[in-house]
PATI-743643 format. One record per residue (C-alpha): chain; x, y, z; residue number from 0. Coordinates in steps of 0.02 Angstrom, whole numbers. Example, Ala and Ser with C-alpha at 12.3 -4.5 7.8 and 13.67 -1.06 7.14 Angstrom:
2
ATOM lumpa     c1     c2     c3 fidren
ATOM     A    615   -225    390      0
ATOM     A    684    -53    357      1
This chain:
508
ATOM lumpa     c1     c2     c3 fidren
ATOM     A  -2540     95    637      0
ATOM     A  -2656     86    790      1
ATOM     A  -2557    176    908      2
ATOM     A  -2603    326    780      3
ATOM     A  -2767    341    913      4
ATOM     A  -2669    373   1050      5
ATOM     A  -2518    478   1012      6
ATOM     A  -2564    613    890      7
ATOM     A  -2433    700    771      8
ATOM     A  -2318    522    769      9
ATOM     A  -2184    537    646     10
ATOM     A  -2144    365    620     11
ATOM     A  -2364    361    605     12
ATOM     A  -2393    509    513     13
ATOM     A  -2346    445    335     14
ATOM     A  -2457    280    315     15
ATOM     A  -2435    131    199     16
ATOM     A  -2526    159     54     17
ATOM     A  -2702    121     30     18
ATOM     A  -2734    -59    -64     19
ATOM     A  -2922    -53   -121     20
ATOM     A  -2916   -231   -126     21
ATOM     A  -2856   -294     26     22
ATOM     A  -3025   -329    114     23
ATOM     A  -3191   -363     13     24
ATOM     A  -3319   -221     23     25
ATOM     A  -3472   -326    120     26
ATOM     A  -3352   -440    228     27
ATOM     A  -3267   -289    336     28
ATOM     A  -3459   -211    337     29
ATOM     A  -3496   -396    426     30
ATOM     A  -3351   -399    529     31
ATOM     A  -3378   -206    583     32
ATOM     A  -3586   -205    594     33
ATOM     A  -3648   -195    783     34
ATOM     A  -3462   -119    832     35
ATOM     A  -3543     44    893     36
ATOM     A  -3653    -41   1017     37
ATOM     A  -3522   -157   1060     38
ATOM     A  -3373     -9   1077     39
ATOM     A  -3509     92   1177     40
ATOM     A  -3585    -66   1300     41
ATOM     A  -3363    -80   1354     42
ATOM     A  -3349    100   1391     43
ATOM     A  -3513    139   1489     44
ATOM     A  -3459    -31   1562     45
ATOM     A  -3278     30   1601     46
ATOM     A  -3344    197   1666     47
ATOM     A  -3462    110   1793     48
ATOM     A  -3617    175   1708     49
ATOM     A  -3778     54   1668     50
ATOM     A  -3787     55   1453     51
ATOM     A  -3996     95   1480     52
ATOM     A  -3966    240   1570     53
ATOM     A  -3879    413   1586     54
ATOM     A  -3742    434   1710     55
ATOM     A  -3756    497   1862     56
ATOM     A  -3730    669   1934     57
ATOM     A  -3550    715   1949     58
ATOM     A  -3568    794   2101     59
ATOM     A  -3645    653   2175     60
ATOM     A  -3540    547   2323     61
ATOM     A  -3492    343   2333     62
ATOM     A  -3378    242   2393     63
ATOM     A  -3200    237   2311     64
ATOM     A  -3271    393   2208     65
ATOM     A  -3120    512   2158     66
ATOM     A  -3151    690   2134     67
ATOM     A  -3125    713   1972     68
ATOM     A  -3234    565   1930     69
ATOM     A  -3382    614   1813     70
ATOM     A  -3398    698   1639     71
ATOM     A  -3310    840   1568     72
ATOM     A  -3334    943   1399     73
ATOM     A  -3193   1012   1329     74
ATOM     A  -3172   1205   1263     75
ATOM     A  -3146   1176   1062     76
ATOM     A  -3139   1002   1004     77
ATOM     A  -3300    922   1011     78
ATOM     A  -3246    798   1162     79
ATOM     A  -3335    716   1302     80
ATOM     A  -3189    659   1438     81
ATOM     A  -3275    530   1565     82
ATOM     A  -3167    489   1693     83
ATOM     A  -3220    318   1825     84
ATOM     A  -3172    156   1890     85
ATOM     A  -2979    198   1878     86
ATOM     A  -3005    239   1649     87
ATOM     A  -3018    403   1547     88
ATOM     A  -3125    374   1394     89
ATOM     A  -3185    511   1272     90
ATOM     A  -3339    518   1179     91
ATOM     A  -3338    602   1016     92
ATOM     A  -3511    739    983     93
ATOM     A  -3560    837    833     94
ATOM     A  -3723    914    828     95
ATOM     A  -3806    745    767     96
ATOM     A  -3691    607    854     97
ATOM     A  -3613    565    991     98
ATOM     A  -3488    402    987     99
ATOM     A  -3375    294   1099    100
ATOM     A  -3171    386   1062    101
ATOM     A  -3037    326   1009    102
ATOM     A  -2969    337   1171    103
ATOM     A  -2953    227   1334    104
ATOM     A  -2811    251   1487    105
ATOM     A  -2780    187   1626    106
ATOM     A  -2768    285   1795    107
ATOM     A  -2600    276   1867    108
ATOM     A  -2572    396   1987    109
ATOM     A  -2713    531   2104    110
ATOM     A  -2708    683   2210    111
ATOM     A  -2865    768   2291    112
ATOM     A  -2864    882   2134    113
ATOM     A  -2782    788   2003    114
ATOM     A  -2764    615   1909    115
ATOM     A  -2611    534   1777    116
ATOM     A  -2665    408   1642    117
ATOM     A  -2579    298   1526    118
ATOM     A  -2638    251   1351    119
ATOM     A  -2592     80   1316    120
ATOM     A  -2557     98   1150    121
ATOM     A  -2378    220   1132    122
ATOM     A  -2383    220   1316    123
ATOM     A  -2460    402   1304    124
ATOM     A  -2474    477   1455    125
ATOM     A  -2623    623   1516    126
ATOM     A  -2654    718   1656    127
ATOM     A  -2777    794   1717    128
ATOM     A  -2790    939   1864    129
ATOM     A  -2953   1040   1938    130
ATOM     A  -2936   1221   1924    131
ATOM     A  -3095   1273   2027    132
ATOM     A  -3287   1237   2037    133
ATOM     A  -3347   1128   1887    134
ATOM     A  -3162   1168   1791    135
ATOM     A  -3020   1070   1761    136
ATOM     A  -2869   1058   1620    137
ATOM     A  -2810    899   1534    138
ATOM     A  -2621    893   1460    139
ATOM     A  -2555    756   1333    140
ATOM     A  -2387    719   1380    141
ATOM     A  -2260    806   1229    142
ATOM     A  -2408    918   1153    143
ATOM     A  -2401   1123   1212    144
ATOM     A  -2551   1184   1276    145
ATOM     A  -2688   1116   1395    146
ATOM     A  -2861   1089   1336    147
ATOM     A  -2994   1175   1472    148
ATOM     A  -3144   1053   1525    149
ATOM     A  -3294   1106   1608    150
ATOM     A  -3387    965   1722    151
ATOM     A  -3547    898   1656    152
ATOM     A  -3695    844   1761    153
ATOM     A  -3707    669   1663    154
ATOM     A  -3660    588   1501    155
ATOM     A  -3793    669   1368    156
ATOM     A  -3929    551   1340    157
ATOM     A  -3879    525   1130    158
ATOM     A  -3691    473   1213    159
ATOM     A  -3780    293   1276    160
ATOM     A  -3892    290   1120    161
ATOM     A  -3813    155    999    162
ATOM     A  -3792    277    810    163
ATOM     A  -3857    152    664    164
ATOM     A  -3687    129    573    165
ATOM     A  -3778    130    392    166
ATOM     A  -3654    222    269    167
ATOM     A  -3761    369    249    168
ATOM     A  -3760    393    441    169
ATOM     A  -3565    364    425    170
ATOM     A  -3568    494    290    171
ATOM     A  -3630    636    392    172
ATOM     A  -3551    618    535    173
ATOM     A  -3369    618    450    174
ATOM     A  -3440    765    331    175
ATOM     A  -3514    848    512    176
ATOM     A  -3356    809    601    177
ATOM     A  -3262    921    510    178
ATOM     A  -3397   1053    477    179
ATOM     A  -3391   1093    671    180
ATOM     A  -3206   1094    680    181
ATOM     A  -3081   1104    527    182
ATOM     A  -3021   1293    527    183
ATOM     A  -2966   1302    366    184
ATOM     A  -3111   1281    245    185
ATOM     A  -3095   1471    209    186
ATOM     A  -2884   1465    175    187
ATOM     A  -2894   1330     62    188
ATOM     A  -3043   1402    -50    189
ATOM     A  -3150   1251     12    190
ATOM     A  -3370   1249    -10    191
ATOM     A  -3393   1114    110    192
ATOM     A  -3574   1129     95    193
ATOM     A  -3531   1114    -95    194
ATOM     A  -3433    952    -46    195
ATOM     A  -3566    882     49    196
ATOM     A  -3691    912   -104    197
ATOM     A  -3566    825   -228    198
ATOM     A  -3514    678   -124    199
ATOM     A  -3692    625    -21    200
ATOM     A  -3787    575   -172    201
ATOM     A  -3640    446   -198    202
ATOM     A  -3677    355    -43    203
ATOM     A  -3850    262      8    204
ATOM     A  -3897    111    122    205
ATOM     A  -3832    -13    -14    206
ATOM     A  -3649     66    -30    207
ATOM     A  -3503    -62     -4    208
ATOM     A  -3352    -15    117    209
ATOM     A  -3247      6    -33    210
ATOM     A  -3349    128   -125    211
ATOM     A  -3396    234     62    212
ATOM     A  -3194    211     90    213
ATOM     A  -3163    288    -92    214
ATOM     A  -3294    422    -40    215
ATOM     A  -3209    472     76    216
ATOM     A  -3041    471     28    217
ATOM     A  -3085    571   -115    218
ATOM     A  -3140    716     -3    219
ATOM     A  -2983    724     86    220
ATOM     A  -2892    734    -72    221
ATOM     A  -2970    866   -120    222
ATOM     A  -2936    949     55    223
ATOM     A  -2755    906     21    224
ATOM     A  -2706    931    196    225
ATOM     A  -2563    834    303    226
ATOM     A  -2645    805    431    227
ATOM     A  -2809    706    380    228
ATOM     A  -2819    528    394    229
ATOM     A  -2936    387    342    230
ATOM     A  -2923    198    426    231
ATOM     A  -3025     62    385    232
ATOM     A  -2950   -112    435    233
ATOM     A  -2817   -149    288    234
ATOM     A  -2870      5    198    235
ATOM     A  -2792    170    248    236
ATOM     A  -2773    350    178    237
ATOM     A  -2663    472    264    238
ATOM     A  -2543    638    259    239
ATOM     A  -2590    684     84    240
ATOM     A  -2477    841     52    241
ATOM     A  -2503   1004     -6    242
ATOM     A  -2486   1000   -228    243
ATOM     A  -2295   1023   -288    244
ATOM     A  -2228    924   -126    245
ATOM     A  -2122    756   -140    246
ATOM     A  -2249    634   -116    247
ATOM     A  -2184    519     -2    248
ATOM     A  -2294    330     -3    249
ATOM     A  -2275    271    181    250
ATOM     A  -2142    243    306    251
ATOM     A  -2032    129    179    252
ATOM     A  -2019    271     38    253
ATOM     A  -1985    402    176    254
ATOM     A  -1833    313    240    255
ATOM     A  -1779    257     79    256
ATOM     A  -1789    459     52    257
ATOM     A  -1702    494    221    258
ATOM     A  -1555    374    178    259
ATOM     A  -1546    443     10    260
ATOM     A  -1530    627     66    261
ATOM     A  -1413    613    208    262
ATOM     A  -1291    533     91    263
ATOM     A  -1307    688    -26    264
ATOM     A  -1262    786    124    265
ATOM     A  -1114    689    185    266
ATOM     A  -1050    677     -3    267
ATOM     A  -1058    846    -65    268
ATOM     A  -1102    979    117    269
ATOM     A  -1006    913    259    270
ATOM     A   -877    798    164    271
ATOM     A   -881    675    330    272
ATOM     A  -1019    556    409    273
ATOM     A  -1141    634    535    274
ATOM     A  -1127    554    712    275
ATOM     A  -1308    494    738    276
ATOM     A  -1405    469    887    277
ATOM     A  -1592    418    909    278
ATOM     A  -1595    279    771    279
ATOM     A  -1505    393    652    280
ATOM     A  -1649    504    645    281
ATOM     A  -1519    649    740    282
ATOM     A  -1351    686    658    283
ATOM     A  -1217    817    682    284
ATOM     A  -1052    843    621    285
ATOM     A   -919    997    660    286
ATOM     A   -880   1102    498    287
ATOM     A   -749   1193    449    288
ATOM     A   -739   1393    505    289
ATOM     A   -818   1344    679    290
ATOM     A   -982   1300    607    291
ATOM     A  -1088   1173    649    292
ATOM     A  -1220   1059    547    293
ATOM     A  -1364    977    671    294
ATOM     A  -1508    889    558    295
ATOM     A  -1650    792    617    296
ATOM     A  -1761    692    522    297
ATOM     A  -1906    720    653    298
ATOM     A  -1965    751    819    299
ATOM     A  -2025    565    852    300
ATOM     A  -1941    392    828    301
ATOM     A  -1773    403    920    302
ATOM     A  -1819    269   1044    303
ATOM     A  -1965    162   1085    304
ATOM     A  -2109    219   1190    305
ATOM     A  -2202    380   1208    306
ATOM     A  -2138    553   1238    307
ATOM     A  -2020    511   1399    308
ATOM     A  -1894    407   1317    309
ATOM     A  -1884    496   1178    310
ATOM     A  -1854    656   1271    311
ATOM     A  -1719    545   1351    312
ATOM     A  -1615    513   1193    313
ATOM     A  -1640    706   1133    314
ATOM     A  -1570    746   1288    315
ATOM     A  -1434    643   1276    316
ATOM     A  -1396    699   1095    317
ATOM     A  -1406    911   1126    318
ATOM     A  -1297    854   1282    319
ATOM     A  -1168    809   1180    320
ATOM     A  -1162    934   1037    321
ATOM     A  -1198   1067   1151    322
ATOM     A  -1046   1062   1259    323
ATOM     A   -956   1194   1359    324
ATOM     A   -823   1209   1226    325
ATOM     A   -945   1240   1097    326
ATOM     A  -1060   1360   1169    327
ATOM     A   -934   1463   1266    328
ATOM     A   -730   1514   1241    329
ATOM     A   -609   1518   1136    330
ATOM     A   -659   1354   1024    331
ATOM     A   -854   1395   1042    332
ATOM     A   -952   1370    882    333
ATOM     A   -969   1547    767    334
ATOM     A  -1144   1483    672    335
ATOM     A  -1265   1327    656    336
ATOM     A  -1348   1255    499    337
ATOM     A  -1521   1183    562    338
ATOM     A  -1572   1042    464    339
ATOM     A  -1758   1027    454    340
ATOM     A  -1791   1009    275    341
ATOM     A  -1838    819    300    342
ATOM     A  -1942    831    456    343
ATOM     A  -2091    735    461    344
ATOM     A  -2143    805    654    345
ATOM     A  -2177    717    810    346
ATOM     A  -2201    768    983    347
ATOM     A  -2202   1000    980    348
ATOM     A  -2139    965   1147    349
ATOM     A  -1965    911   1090    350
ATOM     A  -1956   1046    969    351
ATOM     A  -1947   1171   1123    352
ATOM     A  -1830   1056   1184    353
ATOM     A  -1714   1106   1052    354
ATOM     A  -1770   1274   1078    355
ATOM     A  -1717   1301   1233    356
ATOM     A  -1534   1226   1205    357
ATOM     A  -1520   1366   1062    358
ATOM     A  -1570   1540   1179    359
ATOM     A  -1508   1628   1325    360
ATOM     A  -1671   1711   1374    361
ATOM     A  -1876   1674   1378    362
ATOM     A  -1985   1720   1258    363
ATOM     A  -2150   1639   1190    364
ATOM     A  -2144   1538   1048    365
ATOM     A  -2312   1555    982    366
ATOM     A  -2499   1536   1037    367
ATOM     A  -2599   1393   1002    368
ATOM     A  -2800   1385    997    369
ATOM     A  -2951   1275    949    370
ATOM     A  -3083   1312    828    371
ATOM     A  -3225   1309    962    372
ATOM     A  -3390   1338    898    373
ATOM     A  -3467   1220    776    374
ATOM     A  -3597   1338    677    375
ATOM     A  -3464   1475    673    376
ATOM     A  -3298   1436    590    377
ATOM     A  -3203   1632    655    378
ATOM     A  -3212   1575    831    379
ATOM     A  -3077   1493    938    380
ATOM     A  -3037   1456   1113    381
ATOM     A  -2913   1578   1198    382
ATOM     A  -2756   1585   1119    383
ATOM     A  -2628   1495   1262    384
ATOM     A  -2449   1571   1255    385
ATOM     A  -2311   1430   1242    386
ATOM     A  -2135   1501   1306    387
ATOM     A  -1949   1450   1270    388
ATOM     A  -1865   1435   1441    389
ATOM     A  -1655   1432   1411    390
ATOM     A  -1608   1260   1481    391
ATOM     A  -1504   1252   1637    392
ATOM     A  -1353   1181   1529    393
ATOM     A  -1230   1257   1404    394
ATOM     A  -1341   1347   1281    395
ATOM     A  -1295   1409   1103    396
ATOM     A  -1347   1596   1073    397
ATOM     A  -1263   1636    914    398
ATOM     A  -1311   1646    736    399
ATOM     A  -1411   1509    661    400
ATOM     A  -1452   1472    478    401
ATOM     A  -1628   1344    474    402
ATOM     A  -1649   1242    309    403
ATOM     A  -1838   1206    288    404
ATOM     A  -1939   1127    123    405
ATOM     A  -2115   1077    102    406
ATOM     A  -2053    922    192    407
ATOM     A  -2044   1003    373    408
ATOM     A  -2185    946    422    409
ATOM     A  -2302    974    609    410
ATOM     A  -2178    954    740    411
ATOM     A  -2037   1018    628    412
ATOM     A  -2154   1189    586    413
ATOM     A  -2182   1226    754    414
ATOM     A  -2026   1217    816    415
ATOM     A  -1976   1324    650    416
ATOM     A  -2116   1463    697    417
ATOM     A  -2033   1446    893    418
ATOM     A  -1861   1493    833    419
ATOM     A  -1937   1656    738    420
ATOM     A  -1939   1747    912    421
ATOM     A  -1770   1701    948    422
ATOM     A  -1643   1817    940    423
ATOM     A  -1535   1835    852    424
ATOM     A  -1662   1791    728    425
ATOM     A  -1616   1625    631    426
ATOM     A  -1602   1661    438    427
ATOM     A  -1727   1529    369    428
ATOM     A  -1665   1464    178    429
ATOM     A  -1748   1351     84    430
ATOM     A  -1947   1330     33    431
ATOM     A  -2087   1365    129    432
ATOM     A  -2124   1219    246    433
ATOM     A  -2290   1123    240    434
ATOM     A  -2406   1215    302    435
ATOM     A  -2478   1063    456    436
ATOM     A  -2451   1146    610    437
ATOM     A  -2626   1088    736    438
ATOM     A  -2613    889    805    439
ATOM     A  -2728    780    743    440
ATOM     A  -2906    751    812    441
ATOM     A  -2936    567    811    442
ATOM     A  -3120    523    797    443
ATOM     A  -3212    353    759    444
ATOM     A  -3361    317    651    445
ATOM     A  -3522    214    672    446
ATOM     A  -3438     71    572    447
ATOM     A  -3284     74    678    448
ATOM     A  -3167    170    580    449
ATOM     A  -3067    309    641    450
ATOM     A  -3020    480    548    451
ATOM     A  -2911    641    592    452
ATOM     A  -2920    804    563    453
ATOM     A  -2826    965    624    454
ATOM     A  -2937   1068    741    455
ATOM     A  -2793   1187    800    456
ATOM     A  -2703   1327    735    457
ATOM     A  -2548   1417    803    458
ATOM     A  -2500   1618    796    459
ATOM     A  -2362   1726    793    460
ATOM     A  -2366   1874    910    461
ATOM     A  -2448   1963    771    462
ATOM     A  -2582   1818    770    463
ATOM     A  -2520   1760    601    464
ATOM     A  -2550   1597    555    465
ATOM     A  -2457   1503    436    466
ATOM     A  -2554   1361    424    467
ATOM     A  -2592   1301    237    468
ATOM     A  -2467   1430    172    469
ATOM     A  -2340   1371    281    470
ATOM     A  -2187   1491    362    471
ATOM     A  -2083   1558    216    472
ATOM     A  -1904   1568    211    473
ATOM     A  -1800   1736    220    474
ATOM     A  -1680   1669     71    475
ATOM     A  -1794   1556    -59    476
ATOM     A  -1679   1414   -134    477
ATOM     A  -1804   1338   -284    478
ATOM     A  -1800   1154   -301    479
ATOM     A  -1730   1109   -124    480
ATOM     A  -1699    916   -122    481
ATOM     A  -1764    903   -299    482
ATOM     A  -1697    742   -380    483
ATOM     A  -1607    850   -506    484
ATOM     A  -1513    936   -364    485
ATOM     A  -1491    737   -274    486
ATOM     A  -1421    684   -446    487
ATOM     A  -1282    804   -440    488
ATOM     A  -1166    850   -333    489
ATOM     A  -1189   1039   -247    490
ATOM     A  -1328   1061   -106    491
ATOM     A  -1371   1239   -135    492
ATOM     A  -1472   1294     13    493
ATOM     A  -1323   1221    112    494
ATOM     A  -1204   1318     37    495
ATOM     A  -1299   1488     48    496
ATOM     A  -1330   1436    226    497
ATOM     A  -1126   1440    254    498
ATOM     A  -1119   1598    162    499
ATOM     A  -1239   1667    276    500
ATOM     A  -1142   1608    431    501
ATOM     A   -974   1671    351    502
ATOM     A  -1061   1846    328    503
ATOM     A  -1124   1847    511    504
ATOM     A   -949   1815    577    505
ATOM     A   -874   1945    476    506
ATOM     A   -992   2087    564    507
């Protein structure tokens, strides 16, 4: 679970074991955990070259071996100090009260005068970072869309080398003021946080135990219901609880136990035949009858080991194949494409695009992503950043496409579902709406030393519609999609109105 920190929207991380209460005694993890802030903070100023006693230095100012991006940087929108020195990238997470050592630490591998490269240990997650004039710069997570904009800081704020007391009210208040400065959905869901705060505070005091503070706080994400919120605390961990009347799905073993089960409903009773799988088994595609095609993938994560790179690789390698010059062009081309998606627990947005761009003929944006940006007002986001589908420089498939989603396309797999809307011809969407978690997570520790997400983003159509919490609907609603009734038998009926569709579209 701990390369979670590093490599937000994970598939293979994104659905966690399930929480055991009683794994860890409430005062022995406080014992373990007590003095971790001052300990987590003493290794980064350490790491960054900075004395703990004192603030850092001006940015501006010159030493040896000094790179010139070396300093502090706040980021536009999610509450982030980046401090970059003595070859690492650490972050420091601020609210209005707090100020913490991140979740994350990389290593510098790679400078230019105006630009650096890091890699996370953990997932192997690569960042980058590039100046873009006086006191500006813009840092890029390798497989997310978007950049996030940093402006230079003189020095690391005073509070950031302060050790934060990690009693569990103090705990309480920053995860409660964590989200109050950045979750943008308060409003969508019909959520008082203040209300929450007034509930749940009296709960917790100087005396609480790390099992009742753990069940605090799990019990406010349940009742935010949202799939991408998490909650780790050694042993004990809470994550991806999903919107009411979704398949609960307990952790990675029940979600390929789930996978297996479904793909054999599909090669019983929809394509008749085995899929040929690539990337673990997670990508599958088999040649129907008619010239149609079926292409489902479990996720946008998971086909290989490592971070975003190899598993680009193995996409690659998998669209190479089923996209061929004999199936995108001539006599024998393919006449329409079922999309899978209605099992897709996300990953890297980046590899949705990928897909993307094997499936159009011509540009077009996908959508616009933004951060919520000011803390005290919840309207206000950064400036929406355009994300475009470029065609790839291979064989491409432009015709008619029929996309199966559910309330189990998840992140990755909703993105890449909102990219395909400004496609054209415009895929015929069939199935449920899908989940409704579009932003990547926002990893953030606490003064004991646990760690939490929350989404901070949201993404737009050119219309700036967002379909977060509702999630994107489909054109042709199929009730029950996946259901175990519809498992138990023997006719996959978003499937089969998805060949009808295709059938119709060659007849025009």
């Amino acid at each position: 679970m701990a390369p979670w920190c590093d490599v937000p929207r994970r598939a293979r991380r994104l659905a966690s074991d399930p929480v055991n209460d009683n794994r860890t005694p409430a005062n022995d993890q406080r014992n373990i955990e007590r003095g971790g802030t001052s300990r987590r903070l003493a290794a980064v100023l350490v790491a960054l070259g900075i004395a703990a006693s004192v603030a850092a230095p001006a940015a501006g100012a010159a030493s040896a071996g000094r790179q010139p991006l070396d300093g502090f940087w706040r980021a536009d929108g999610y509450g982030t100090i980046f401090g970059i020195g003595q070859g690492r990238l650490t972050t420091f997470d601020t609210t209005a009260t707090s100020c913490l050592p991140g979740v994350l630490s990389a290593k510098r591998t790679a400078a230019t005068r105006d630009s650096a490269s890091f890699t996370a240990p953990a997932g192997g997650r690569r960042i980058s970072v590039r100046t873009r004039g006086p006191g500006r710069a813009q840092l890029r997570y390798s497989g997310s869309v978007g950049a996030i904009e940093l402006r230079r800081l003189s020095g690391l704020p005073v509070a950031c080398s302060t050790p934060t007391s990690d009693d569990p009210v103090k705990v309480f208040d920053v995860f409660w003021t964590t989200f109050a400065e950045n979750y943008p959905f308060f409003a969508a869901k019909g959520v008082d946080w203040r209300a929450v705060r007034d509930r749940y505070r009296p709960k917790v005091s100087s005396n609480t135990g790390d099992e009742e503070l753990f069940a605090v706080l799990r019990d406010i994400l349940k009742e935010l219901g949202d799939a991408h919120t998490a909650l780790l605390a050694g042993d004990r961990q809470f994550a991806r609880p999903l919107r009411p009347g979704t398949r609960q799905l307990d952790g990675i073993p029940a979600y390929l136990a789930f996978n297996a089960r479904v793909q054999k409903f599909i090669e019983t009773n929809a394509t008749h035949q085995p899929l040929k799988q690539w990337g673990r088994g997670v990508i599958g595609y088999a040649d129907l009858p008619d010239g149609l095609g079926y292409l489902r993938l479990g996720a946008f994560d998971g086909y290989a080991d490592g971070g975003f790179e190899p598993n680009a690789a193995e996409l690659d390698r998998a669209l190479d194949e089923i996209f061929t010059a004999s199936r995108t062009s001539g006599p024998d081309r393919l006449r329409g494409l079922i999309l899978d998606l209605r099992v897709n627990l996300g990953g890297y947005d980046g590899l949705g695009l990928r897909l993307a761009s094997r499936l159009t003929g011509r540009p077009y944006v996908a959508y616009a992503k933004q951060a919520r940006n000011t803390p005290d007002d919840p309207p206000r986001f950064t400036r929406p950043q355009p994300v475009p589908v470029r065609p790839a420089t291979g064989p491409v498939y432009t015709g008619p496409v029929a996309l199966l989603t559910s309330g189990l396309t998840i992140s990755a797999g909703e993105t890449f579902t909102q990219a395909m809307t400004g496609r054209t011809p415009r895929p015929e969407r069939i199935g449920e709406n899908t989940q409704g978690a579009f932003s990547d997570f926002l990893w953030r520790k606490l003064p004991n030393g646990w760690s939490f997400a929350l989404p901070n983003e949201r993404f737009l159509t050119r219309d700036s519609t967002s379909y977060d919490v509702t999630g994107i609907p489909p054109h042709l609603s199929v009730p029950g999609v996946l259901s175990d009734e519809e498992l138990n038998g023997d006719h996959d009926a978003a499937f089969a109105k998805a060949v009808s569709y295709l059938t119709d579209q060659r007849r025009r």
